[in-house]
mmCIF file of the N, C-alpha and C atoms, coordinates in Angstrom:
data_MODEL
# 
_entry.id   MODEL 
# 
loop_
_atom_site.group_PDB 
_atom_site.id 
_atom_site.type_symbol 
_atom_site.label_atom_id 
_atom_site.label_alt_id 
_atom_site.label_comp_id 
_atom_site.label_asym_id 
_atom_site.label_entity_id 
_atom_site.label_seq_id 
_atom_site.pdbx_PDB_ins_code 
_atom_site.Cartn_x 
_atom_site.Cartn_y 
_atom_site.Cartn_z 
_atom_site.occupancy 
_atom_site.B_iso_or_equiv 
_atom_site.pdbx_formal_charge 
_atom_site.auth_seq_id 
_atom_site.auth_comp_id 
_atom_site.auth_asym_id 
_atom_site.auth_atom_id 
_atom_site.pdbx_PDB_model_num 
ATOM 1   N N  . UNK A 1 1  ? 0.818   -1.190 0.000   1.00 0.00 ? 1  UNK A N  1 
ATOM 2   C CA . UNK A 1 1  ? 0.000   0.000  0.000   1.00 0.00 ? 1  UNK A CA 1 
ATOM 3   C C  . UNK A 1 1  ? 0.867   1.261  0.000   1.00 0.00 ? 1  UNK A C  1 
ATOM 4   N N  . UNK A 1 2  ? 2.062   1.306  0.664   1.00 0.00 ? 2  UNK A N  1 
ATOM 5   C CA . UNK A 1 2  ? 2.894   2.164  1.138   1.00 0.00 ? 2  UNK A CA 1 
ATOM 6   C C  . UNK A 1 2  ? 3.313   2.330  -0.557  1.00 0.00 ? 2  UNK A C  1 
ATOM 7   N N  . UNK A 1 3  ? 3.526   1.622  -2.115  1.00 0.00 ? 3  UNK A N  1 
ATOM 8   C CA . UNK A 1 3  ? 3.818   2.006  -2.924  1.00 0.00 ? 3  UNK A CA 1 
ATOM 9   C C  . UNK A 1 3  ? 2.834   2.602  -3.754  1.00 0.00 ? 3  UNK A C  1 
ATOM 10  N N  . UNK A 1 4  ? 1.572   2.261  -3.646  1.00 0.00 ? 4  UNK A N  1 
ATOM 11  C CA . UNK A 1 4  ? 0.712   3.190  -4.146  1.00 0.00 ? 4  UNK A CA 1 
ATOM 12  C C  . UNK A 1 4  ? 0.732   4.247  -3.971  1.00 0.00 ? 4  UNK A C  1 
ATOM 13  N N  . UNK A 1 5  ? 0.780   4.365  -2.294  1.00 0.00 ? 5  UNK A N  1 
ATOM 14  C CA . UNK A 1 5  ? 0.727   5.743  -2.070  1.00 0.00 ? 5  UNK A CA 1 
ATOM 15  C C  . UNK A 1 5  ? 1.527   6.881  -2.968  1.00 0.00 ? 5  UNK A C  1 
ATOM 16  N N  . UNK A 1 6  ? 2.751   6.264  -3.078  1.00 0.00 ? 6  UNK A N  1 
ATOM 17  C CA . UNK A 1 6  ? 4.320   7.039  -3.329  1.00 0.00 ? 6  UNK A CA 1 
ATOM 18  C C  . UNK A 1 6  ? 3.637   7.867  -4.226  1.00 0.00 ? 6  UNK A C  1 
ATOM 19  N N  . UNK A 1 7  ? 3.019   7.528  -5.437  1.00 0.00 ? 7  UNK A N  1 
ATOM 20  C CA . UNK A 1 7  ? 2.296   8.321  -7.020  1.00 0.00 ? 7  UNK A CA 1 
ATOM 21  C C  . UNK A 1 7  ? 1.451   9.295  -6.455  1.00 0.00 ? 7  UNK A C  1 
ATOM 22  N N  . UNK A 1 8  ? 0.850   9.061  -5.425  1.00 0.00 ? 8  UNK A N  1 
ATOM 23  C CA . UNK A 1 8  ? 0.057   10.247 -4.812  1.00 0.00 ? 8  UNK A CA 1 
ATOM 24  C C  . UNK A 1 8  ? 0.515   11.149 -3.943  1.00 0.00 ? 8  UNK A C  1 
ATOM 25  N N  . UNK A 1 9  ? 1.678   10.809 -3.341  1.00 0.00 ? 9  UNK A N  1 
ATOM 26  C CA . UNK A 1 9  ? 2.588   11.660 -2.633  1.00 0.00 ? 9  UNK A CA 1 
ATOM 27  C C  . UNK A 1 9  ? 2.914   12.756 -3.243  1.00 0.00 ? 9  UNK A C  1 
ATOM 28  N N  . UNK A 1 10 ? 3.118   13.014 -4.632  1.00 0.00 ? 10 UNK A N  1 
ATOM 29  C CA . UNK A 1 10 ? 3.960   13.292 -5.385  1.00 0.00 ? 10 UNK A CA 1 
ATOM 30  C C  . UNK A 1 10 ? 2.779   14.594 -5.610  1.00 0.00 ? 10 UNK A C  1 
ATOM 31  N N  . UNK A 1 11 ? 1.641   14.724 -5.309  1.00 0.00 ? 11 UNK A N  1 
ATOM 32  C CA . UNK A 1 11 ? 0.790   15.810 -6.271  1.00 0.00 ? 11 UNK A CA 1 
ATOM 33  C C  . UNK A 1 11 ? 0.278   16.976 -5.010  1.00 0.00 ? 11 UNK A C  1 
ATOM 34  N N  . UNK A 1 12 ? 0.417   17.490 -5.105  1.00 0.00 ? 12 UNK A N  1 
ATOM 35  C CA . UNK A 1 12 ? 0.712   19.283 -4.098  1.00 0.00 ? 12 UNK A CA 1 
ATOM 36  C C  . UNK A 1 12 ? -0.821  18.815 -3.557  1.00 0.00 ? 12 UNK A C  1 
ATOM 37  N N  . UNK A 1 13 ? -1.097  19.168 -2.713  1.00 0.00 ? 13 UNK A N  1 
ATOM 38  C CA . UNK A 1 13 ? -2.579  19.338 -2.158  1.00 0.00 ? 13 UNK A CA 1 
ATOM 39  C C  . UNK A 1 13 ? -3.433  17.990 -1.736  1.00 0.00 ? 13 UNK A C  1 
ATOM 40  N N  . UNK A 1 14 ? -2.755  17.156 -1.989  1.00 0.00 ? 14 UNK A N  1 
ATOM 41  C CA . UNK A 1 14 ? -3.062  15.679 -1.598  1.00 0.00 ? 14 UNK A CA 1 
ATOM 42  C C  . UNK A 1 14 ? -2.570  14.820 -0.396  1.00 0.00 ? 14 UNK A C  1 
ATOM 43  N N  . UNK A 1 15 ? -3.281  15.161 0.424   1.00 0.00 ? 15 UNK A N  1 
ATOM 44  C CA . UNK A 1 15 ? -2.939  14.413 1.869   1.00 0.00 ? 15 UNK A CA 1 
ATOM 45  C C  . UNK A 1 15 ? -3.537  12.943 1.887   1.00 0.00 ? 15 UNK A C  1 
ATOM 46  N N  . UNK A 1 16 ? -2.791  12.661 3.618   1.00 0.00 ? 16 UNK A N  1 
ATOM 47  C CA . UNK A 1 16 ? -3.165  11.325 3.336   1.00 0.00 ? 16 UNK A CA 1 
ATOM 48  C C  . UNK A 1 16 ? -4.470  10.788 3.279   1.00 0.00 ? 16 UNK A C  1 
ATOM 49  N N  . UNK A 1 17 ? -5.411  11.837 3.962   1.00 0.00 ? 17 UNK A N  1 
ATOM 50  C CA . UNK A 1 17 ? -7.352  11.404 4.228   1.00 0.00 ? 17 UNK A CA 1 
ATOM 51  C C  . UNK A 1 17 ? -7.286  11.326 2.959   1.00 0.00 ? 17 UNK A C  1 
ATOM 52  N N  . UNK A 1 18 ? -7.281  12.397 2.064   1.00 0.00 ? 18 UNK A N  1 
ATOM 53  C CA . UNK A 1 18 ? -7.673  12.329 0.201   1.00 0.00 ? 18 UNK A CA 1 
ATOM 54  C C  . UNK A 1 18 ? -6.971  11.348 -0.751  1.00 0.00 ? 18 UNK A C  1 
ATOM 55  N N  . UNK A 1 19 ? -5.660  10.869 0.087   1.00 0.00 ? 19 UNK A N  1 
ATOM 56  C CA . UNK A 1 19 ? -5.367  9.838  -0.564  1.00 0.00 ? 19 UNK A CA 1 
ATOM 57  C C  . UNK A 1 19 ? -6.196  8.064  -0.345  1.00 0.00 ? 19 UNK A C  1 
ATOM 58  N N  . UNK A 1 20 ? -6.682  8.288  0.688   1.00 0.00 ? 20 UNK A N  1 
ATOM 59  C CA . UNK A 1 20 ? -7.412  7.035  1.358   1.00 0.00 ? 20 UNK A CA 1 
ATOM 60  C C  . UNK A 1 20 ? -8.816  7.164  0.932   1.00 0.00 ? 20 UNK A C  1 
ATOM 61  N N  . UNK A 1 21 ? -9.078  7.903  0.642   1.00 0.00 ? 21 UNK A N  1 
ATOM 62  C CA . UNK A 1 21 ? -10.287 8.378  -0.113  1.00 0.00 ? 21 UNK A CA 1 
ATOM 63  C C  . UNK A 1 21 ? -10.397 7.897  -1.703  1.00 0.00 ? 21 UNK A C  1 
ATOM 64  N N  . UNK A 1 22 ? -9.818  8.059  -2.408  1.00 0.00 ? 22 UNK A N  1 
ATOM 65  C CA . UNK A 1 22 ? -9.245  8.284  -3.543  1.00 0.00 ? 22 UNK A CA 1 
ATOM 66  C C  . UNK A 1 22 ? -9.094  6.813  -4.104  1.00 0.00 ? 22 UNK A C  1 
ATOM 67  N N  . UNK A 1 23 ? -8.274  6.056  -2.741  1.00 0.00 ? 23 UNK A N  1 
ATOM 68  C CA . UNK A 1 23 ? -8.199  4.374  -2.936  1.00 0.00 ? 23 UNK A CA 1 
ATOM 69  C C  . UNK A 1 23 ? -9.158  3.529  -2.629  1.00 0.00 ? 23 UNK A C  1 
ATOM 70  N N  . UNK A 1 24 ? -10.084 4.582  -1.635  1.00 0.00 ? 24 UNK A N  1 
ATOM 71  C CA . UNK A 1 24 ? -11.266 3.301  -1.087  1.00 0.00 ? 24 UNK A CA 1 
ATOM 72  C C  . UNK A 1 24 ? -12.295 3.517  -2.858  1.00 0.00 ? 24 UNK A C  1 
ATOM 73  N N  . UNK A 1 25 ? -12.123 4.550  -3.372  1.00 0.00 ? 25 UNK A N  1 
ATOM 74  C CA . UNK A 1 25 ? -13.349 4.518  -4.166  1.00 0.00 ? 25 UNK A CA 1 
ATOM 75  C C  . UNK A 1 25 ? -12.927 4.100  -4.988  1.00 0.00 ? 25 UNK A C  1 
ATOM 76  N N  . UNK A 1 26 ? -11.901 4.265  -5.959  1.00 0.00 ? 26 UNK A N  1 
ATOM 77  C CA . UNK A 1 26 ? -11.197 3.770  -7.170  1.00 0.00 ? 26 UNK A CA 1 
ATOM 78  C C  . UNK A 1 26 ? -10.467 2.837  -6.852  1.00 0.00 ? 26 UNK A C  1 
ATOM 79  N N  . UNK A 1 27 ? -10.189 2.038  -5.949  1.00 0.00 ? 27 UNK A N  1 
ATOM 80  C CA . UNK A 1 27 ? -9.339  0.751  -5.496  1.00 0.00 ? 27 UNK A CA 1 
ATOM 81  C C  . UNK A 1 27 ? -7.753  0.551  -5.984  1.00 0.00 ? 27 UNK A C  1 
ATOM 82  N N  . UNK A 1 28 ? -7.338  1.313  -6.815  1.00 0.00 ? 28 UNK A N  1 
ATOM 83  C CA . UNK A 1 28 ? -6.236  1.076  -7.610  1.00 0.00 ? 28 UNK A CA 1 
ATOM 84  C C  . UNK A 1 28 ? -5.722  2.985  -8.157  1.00 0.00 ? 28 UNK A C  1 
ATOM 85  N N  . UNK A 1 29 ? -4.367  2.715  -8.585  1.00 0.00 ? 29 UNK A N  1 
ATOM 86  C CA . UNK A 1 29 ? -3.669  4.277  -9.314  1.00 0.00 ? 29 UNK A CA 1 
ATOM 87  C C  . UNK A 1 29 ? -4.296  3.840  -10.522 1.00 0.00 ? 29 UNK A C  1 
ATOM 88  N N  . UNK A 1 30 ? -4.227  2.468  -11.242 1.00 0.00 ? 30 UNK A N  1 
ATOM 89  C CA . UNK A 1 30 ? -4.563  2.607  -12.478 1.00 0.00 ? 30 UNK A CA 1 
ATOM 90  C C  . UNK A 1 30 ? -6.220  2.885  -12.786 1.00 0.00 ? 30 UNK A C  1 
ATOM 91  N N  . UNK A 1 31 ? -6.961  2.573  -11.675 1.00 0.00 ? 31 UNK A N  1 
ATOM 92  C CA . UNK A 1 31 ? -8.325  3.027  -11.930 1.00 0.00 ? 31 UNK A CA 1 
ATOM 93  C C  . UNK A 1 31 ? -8.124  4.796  -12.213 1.00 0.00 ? 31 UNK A C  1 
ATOM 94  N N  . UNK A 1 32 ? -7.842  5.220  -10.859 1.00 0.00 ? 32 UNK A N  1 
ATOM 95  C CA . UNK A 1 32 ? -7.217  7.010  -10.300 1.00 0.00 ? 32 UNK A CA 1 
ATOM 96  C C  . UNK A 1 32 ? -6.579  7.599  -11.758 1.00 0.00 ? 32 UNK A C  1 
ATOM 97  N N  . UNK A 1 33 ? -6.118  6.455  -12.332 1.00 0.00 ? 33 UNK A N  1 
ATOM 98  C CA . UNK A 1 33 ? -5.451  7.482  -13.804 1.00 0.00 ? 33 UNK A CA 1 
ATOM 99  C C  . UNK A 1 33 ? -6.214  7.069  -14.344 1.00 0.00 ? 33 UNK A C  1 
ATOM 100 N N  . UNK A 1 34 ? -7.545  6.505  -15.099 1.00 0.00 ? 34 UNK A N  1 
ATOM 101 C CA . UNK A 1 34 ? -7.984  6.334  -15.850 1.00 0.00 ? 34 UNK A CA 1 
ATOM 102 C C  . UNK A 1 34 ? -9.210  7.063  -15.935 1.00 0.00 ? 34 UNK A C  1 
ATOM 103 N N  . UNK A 1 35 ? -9.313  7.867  -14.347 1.00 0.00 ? 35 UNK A N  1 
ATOM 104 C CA . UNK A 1 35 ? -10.634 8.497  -13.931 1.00 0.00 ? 35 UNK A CA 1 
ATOM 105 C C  . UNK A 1 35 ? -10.765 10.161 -14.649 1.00 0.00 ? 35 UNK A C  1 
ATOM 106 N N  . UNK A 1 36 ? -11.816 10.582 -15.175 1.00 0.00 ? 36 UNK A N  1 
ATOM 107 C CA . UNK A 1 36 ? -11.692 11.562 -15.611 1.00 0.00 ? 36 UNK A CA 1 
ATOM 108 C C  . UNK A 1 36 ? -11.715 12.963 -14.694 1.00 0.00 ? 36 UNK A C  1 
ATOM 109 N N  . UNK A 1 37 ? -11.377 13.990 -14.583 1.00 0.00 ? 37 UNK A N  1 
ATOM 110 C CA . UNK A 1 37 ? -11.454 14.889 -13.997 1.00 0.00 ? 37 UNK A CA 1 
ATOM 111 C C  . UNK A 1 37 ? -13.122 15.056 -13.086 1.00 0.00 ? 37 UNK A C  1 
ATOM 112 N N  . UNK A 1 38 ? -14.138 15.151 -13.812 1.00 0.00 ? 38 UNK A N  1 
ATOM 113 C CA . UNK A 1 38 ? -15.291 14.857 -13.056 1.00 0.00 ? 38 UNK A CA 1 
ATOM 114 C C  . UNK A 1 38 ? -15.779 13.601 -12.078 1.00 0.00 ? 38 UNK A C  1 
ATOM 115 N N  . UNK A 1 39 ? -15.234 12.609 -12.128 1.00 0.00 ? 39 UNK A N  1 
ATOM 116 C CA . UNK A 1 39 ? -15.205 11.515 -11.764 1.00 0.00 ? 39 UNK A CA 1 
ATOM 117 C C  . UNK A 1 39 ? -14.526 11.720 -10.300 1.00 0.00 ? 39 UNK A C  1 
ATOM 118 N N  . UNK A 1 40 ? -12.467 12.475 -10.401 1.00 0.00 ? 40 UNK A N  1 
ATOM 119 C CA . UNK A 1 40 ? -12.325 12.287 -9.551  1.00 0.00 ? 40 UNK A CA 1 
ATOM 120 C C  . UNK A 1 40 ? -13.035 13.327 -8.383  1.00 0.00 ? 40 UNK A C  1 
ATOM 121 N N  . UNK A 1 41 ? -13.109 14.339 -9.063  1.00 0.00 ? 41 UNK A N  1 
ATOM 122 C CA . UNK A 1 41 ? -14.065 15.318 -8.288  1.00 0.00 ? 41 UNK A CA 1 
ATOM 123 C C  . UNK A 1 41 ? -14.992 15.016 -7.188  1.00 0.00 ? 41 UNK A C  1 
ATOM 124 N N  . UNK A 1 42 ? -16.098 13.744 -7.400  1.00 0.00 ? 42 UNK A N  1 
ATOM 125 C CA . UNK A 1 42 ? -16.927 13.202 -6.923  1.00 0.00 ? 42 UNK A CA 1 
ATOM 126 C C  . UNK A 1 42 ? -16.812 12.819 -6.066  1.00 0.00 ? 42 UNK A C  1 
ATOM 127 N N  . UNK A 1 43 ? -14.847 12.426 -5.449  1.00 0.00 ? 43 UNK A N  1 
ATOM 128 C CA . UNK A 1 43 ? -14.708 11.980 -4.091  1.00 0.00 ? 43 UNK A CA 1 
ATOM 129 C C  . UNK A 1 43 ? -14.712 13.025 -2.551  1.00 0.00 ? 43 UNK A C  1 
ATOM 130 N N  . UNK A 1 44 ? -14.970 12.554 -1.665  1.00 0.00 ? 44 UNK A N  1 
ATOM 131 C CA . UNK A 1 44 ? -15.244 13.140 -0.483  1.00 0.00 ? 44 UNK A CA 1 
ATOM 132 C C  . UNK A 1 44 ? -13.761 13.790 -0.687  1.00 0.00 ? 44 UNK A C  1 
ATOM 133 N N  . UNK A 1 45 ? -13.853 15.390 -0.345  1.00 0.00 ? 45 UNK A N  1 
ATOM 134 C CA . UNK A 1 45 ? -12.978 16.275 -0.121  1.00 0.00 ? 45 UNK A CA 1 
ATOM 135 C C  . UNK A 1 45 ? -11.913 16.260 -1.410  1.00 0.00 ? 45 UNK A C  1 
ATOM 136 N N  . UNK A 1 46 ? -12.350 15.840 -2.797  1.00 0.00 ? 46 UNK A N  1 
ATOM 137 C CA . UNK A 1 46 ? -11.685 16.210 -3.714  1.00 0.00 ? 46 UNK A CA 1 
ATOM 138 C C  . UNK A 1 46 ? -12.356 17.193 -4.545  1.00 0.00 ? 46 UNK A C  1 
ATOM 139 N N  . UNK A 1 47 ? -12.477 18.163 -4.596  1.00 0.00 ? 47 UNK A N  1 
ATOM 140 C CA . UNK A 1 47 ? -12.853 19.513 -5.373  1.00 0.00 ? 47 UNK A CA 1 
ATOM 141 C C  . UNK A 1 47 ? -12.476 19.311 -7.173  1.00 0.00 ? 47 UNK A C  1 
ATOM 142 N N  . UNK A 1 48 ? -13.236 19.899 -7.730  1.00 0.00 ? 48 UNK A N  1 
ATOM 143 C CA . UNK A 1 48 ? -12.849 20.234 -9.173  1.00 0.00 ? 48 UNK A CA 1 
ATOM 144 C C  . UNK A 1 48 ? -11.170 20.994 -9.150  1.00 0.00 ? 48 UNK A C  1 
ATOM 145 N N  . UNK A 1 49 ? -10.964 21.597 -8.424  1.00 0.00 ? 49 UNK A N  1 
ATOM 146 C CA . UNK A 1 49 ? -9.099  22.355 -8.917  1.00 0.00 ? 49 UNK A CA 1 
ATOM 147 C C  . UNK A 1 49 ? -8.680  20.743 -8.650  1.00 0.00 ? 49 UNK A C  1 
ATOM 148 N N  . UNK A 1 50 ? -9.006  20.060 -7.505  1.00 0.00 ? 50 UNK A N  1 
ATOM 149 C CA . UNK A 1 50 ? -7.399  18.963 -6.837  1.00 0.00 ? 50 UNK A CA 1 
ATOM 150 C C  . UNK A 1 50 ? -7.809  18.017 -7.964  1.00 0.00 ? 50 UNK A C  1 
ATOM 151 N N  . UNK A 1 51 ? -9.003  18.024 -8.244  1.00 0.00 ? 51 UNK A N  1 
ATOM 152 C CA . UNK A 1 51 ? -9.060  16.936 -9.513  1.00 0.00 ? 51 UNK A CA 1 
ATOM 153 C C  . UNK A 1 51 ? -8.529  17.036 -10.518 1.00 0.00 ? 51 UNK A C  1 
ATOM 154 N N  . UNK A 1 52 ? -8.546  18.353 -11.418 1.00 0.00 ? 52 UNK A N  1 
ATOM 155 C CA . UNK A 1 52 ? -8.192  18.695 -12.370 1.00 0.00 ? 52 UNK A CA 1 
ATOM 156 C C  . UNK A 1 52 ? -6.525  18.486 -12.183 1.00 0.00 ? 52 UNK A C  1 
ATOM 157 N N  . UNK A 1 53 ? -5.814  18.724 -10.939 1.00 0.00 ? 53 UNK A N  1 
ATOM 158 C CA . UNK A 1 53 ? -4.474  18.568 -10.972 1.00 0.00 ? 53 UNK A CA 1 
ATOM 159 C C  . UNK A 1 53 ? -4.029  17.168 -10.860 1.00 0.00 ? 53 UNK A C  1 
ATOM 160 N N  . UNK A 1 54 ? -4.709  16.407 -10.255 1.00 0.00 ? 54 UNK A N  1 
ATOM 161 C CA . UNK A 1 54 ? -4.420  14.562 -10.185 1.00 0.00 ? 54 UNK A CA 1 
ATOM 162 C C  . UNK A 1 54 ? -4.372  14.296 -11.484 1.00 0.00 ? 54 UNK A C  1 
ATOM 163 N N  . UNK A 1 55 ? -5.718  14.672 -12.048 1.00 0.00 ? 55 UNK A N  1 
ATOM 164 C CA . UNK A 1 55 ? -6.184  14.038 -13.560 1.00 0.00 ? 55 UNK A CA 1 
ATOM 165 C C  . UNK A 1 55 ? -4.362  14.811 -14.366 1.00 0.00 ? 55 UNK A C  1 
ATOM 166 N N  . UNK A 1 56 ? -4.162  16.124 -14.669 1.00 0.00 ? 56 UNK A N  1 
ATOM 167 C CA . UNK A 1 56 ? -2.614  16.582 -15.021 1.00 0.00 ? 56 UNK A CA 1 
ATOM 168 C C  . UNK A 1 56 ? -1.442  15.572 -14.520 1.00 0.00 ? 56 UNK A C  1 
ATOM 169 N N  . UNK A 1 57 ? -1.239  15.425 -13.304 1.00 0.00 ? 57 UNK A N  1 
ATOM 170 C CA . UNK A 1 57 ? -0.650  14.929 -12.537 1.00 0.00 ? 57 UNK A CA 1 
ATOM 171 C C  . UNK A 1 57 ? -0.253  13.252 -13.610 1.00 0.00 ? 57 UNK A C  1 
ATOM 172 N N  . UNK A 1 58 ? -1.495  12.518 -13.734 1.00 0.00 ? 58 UNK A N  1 
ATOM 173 C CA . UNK A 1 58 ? -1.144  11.178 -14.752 1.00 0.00 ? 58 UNK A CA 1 
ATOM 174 C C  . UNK A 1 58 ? -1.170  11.591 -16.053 1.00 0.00 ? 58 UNK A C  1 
ATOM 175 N N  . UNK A 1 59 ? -1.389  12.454 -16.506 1.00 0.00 ? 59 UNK A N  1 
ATOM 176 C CA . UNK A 1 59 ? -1.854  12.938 -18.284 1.00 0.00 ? 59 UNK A CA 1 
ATOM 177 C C  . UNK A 1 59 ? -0.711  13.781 -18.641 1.00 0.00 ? 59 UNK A C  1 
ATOM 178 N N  . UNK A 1 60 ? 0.196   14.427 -17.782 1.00 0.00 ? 60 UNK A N  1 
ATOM 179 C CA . UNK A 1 60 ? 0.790   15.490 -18.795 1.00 0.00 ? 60 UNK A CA 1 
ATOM 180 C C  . UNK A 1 60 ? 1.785   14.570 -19.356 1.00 0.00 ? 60 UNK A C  1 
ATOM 181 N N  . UNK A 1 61 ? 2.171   13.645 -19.580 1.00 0.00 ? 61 UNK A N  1 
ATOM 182 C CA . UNK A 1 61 ? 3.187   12.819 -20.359 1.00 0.00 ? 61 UNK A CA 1 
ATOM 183 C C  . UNK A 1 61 ? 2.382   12.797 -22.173 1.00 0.00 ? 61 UNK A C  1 
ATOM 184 N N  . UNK A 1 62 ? 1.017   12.571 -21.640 1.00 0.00 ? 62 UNK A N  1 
ATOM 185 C CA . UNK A 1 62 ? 0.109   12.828 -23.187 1.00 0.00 ? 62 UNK A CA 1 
ATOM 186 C C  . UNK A 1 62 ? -0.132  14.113 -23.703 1.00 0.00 ? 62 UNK A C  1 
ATOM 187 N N  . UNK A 1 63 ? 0.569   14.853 -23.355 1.00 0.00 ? 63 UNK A N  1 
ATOM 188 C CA . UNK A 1 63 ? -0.057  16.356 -23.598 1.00 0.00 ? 63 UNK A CA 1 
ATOM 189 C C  . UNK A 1 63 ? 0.905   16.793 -24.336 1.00 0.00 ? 63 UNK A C  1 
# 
C-alpha cells in the first residue's frame, strides 16, 4: 500500500485522508489514472481544482 501511495505523494494538495479516499473509491492508481477529472471530483474532499491537478498529474506525459 505504502507504494501506491508514493504516485500520490507526489501531487501538491493531496494528503493522506484524500489519498485514502481516492483508494477506497477507485481501489487502484490505475483506476485514479484512468478516472476523468469529473469523476475524480466526486470523491469526499476532492474539489474540481485537486481533480483537475491529479487528472494533469497522470496525463501530462500525453499532452
Amino acid at each position: 500500500q505504502r507504494q501506491r501511495r508514493s504516485h500520490l505523494d507526489q501531487i501538491p494538495g493531496l494528503g493522506y485522508q484524500r489519498q485514502k479516499e481516492l483508494l477506497a473509491t477507485f481501489r487502484s492508481i490505475d483506476y485514479i489514472r484512468m478516472a476523468t477529472p469529473e469523476q475524480l471530483a466526486q470523491v469526499h474532499g476532492v474539489g474540481p481544482r485537486l481533480a483537475e491537478k491529479i487528472y494533469r498529474y497522470f496525463h501530462s506525459d500525453t499532452q
